[in-house]
C-alpha positions as CSV (number, residue, x, y, z in Angstrom):
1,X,0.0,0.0,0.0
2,X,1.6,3.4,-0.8
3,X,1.6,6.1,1.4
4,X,-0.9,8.7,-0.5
5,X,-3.2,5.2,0.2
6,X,-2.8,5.6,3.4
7,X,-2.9,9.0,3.7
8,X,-6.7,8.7,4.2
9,X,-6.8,6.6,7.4
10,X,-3.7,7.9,8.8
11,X,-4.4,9.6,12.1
12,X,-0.7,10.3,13.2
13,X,3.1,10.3,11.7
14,X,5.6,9.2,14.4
15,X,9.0,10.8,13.5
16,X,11.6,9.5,14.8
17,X,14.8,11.4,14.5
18,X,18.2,9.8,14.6
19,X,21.5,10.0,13.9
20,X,24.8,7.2,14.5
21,X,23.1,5.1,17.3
22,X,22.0,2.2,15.5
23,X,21.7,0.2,18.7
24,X,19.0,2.4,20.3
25,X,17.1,2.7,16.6
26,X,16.8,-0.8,16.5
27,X,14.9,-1.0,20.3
28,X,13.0,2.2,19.5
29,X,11.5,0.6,16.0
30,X,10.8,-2.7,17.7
31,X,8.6,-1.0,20.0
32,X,6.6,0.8,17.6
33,X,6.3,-2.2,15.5
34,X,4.4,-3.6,18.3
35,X,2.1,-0.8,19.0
36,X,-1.5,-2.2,19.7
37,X,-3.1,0.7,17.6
38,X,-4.7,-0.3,14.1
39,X,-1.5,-0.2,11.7
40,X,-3.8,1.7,9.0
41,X,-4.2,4.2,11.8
42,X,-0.2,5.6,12.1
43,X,2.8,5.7,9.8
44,X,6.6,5.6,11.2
45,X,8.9,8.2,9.7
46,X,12.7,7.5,10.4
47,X,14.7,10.3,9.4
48,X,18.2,9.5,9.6
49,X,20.8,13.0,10.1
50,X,23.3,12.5,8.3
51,X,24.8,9.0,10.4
52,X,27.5,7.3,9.4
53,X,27.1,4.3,11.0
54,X,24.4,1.3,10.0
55,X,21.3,3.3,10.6
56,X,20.4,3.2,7.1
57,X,19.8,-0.8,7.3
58,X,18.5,-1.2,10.6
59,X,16.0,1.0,9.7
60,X,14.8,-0.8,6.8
61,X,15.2,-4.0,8.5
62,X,12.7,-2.7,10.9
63,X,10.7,-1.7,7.9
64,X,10.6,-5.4,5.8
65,X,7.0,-5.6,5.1
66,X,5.3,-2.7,6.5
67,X,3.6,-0.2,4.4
68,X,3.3,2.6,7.2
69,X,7.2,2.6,7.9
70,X,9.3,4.9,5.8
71,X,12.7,5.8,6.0
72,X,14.3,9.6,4.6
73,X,17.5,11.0,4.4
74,X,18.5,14.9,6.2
75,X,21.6,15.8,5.6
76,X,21.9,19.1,7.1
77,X,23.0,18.2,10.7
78,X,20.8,19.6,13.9
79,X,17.8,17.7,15.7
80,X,16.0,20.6,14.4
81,X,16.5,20.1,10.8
82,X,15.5,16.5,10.9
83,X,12.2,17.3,13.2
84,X,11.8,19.9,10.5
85,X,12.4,17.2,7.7
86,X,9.7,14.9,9.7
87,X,7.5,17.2,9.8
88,X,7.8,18.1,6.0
89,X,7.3,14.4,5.1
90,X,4.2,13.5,7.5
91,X,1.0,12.5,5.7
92,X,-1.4,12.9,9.0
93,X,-2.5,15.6,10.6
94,X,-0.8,15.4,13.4
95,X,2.7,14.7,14.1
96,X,4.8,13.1,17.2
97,X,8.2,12.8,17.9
98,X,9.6,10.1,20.5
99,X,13.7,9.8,20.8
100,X,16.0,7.2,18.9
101,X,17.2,6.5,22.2
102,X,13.1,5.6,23.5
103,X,10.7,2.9,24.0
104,X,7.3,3.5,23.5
105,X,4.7,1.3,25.7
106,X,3.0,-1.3,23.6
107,X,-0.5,1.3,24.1
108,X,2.2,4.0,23.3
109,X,-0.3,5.5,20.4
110,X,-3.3,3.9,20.9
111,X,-3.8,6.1,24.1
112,X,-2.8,9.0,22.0
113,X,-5.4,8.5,20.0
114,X,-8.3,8.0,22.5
115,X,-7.3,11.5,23.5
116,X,-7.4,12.6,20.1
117,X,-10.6,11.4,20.5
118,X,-12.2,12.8,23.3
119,X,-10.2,16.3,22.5
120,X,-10.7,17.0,19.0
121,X,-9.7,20.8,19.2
122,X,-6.2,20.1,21.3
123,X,-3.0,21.4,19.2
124,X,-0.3,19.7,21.4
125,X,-0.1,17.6,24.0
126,X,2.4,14.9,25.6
127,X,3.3,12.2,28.0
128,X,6.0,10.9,30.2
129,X,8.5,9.1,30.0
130,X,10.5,7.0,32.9
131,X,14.4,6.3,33.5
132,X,15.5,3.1,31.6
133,X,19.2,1.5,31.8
134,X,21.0,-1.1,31.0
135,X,23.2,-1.4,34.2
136,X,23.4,-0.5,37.7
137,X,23.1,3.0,38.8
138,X,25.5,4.8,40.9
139,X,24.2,4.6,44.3
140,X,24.8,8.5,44.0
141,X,23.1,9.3,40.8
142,X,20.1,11.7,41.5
143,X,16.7,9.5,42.2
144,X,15.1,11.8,40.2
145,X,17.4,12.0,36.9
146,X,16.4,10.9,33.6
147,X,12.4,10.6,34.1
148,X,9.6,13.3,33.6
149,X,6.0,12.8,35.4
150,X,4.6,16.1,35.8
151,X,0.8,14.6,36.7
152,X,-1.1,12.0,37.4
153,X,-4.3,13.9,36.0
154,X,-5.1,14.6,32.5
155,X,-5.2,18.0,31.8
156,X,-3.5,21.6,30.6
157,X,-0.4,22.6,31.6
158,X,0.1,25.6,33.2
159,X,1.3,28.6,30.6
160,X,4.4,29.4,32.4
161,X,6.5,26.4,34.1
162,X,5.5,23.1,32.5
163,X,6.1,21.6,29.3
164,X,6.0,18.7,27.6
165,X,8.8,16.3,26.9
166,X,10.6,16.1,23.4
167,X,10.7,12.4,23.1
168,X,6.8,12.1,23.9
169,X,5.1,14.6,22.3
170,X,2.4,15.0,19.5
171,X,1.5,18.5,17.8
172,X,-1.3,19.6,15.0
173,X,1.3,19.2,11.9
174,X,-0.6,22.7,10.3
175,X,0.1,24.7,13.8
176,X,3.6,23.3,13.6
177,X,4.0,24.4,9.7
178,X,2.5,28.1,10.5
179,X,5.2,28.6,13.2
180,X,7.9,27.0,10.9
181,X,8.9,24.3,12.9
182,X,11.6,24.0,15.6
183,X,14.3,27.0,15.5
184,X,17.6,25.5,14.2
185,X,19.6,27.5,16.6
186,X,18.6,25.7,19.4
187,X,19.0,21.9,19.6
188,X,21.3,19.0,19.1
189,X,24.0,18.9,17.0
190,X,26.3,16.3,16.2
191,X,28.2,16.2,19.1
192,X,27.2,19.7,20.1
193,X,25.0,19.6,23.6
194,X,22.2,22.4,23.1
195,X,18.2,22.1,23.7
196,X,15.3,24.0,23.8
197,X,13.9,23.3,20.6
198,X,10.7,22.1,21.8
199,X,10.7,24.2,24.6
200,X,10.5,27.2,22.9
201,X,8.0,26.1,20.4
202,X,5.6,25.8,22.9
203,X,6.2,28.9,24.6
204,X,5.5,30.5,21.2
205,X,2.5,28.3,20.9
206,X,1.2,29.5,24.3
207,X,2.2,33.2,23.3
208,X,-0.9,32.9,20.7
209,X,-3.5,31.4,23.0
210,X,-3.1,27.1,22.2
211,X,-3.2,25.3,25.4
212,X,-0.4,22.3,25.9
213,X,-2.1,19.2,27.3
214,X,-0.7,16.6,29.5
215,X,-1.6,12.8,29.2
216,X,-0.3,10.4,32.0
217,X,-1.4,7.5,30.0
218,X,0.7,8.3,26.8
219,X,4.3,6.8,28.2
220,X,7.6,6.2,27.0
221,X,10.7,4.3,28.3
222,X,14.0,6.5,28.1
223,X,17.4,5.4,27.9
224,X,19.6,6.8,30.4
225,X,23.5,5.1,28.9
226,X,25.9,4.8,31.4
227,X,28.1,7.8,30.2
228,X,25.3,9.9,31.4
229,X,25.4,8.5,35.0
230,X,28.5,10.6,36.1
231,X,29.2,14.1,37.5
232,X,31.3,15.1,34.8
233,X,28.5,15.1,32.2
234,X,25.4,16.2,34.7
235,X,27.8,19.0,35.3
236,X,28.3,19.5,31.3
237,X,24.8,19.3,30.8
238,X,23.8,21.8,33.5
239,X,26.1,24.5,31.7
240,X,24.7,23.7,28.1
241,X,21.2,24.4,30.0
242,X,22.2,27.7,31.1
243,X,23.7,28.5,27.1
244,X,20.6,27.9,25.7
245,X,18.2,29.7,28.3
246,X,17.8,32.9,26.6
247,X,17.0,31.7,23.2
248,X,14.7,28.7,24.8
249,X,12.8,31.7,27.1
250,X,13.0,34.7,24.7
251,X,14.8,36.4,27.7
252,X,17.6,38.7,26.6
253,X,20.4,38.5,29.4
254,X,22.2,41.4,30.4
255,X,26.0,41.8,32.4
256,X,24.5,42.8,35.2
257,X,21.9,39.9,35.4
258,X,24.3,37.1,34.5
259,X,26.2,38.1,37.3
260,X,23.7,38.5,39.6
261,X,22.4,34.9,39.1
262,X,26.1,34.1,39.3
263,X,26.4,35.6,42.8
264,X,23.5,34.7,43.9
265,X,24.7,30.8,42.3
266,X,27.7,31.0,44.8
267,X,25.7,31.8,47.7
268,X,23.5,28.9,47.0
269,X,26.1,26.5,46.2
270,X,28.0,27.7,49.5
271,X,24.9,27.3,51.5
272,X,23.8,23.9,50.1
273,X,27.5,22.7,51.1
274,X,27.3,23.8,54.3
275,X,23.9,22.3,55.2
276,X,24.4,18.1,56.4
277,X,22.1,16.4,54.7
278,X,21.7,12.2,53.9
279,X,22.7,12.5,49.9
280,X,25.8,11.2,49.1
281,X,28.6,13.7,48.4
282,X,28.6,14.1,44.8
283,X,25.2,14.0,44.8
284,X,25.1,17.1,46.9
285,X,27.9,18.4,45.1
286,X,25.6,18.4,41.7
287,X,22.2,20.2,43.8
288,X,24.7,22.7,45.2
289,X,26.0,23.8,41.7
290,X,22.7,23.9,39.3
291,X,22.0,27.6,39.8
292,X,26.1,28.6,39.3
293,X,26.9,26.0,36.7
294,X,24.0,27.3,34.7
295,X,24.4,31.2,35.0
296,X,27.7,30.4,34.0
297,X,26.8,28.8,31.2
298,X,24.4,31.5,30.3
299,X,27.5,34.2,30.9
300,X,29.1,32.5,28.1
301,X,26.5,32.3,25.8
302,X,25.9,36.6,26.7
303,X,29.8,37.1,25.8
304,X,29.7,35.2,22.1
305,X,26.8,36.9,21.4
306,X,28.3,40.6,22.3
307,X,31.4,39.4,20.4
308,X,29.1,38.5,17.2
309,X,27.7,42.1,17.5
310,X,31.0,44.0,18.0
């Protein structure tokens, strides 16, 4: 059956964006292969950015005799450009996005599409997704690391604080066309550690009245690899974080408040220190440091941009 067949039927694309972790494709197709929604109902969009490795044949591997599974090529590099690319490509009229790196519950979309269902008019709306690994964690690691519930109810977010996750997350494809998509700036790259993508799209959706809904029953499974589970990279992350923040919350930073949230960063990581407390040390260590590591990161981000203006 060819896609423009489909096309009738389809109620969501699933895009799946990847790029040189073969491995993690492989789990992440398996699980939507064994969604328990009506087939006819869904089509899989892999687009592959730019990898080098096998990606290419795992993904049609995945694919052998499934109409609704279709694989696409973007080779300019960002998570952005291939969300972009999955967008472009999707035949329904709605669109979601779950990570390479994910596992979607076997009722993954047919929830999705009960609340489709019973909220017709909803532009986006997402789930959660809980902490998978493949070894032991550091008796350390933060309890709390690597898994997003923000509810147990169904319901809007509020228009300020909460938003939905990227790897679980399903938007009106037309709403997502009329912005244009997820800003390139922000986002992965290669190697490069930036976010806010999504973020940001759905401050900007909020900015024109669309509410973001919240479905408890729509879960994913995320892969937290080992090389995340140490304080060097929590650390690293928290100061790509704080790069991103103005372009994720339309806040232009100035001198004076970078270095305000850094002093006030210091006090707070002194403070934290100083308090005793049952978490183990570098657990503590990583709480104390947040707020610094991440006004320092956004200090950074303040000084390459005055340099591109001078």
């Amino acid at each position: 059956m060819s896609v423009p067949a489909l096309a009738s039927a389809l109620m969501v694309s699933v895009v799946v964006c990847t790029r040189n972790r073969s491995a993690s494709l492989r789990r992440c197709l398996a699980s939507l292969v064994a969604q328990s929604a009506d087939a006819s109902l869904f089509e899989v969009i892999v687009v592959d950015n730019a990898s080098t490795d096998d990606t290419a044949a795992v993904a049609r591997a995945a694919f052998a005799g499934r109409d609704n599974f279709r694989y696409c090529l973007e080779s300019n590099l960002g998570l952005s450009h291939a969300r972009n690319r999955g967008i472009a490509e999707a035949a329904a009229k709605r669109v979601a996005f779950i990570d390479d790196d994910a596992e979607a519950c076997p009722d993954w979309i047919e929830e999705m599409l009960s609340f489709i269902g019973r909220v017709t008019a909803v532009v986006a709306f997402g789930g959660p997704y809980l902490r998978m690994v493949d070894g032991a964690v550091p008796a350390w690691f933060p309890p709390e690391y690597g898994s997003s519930v923000l509810s147990e109810d169904e319901g809007a977010l509020d228009s300020v604080t909460q938003f939905i996750s990227g790897t679980n997350m399903v938007f009106r494809r037309d709403v997502l066309l009329a912005l244009g998509g997820f800003r390139p700036e922000l986002g992965m790259s290669g190697t490069r550690l930036c976010y806010g993508e999504e973020t940001r799209l759905q401050i900007d959706l909020k900015r024109q009245g669309h509410q973001v809904f919240y479905v408890p029953a729509m879960r994913v499974k995320h892969l937290l690899p080992a090389q995340k589970m140490k304080l060097s990279w929590l650390i690293r992350n928290l100061y790509a974080v704080g790069r991103c923040s103005s372009a994720t919350f339309c806040q232009k930073r100035t001198l004076l408040s970078c270095c305000s949230g850094i002093c006030y960063g210091i006090v707070f990581a002194l403070r934290t220190l100083a308090t005793p407390s049952h978490n183990p040390l570098r657990r503590k260590i990583y709480y104390s440091l947040k707020p610094l590591v991440s006004e320092l990161g956004a200090l950074h981000q303040f000084l390459l941009e005055g340099h591109d203006r001078a």
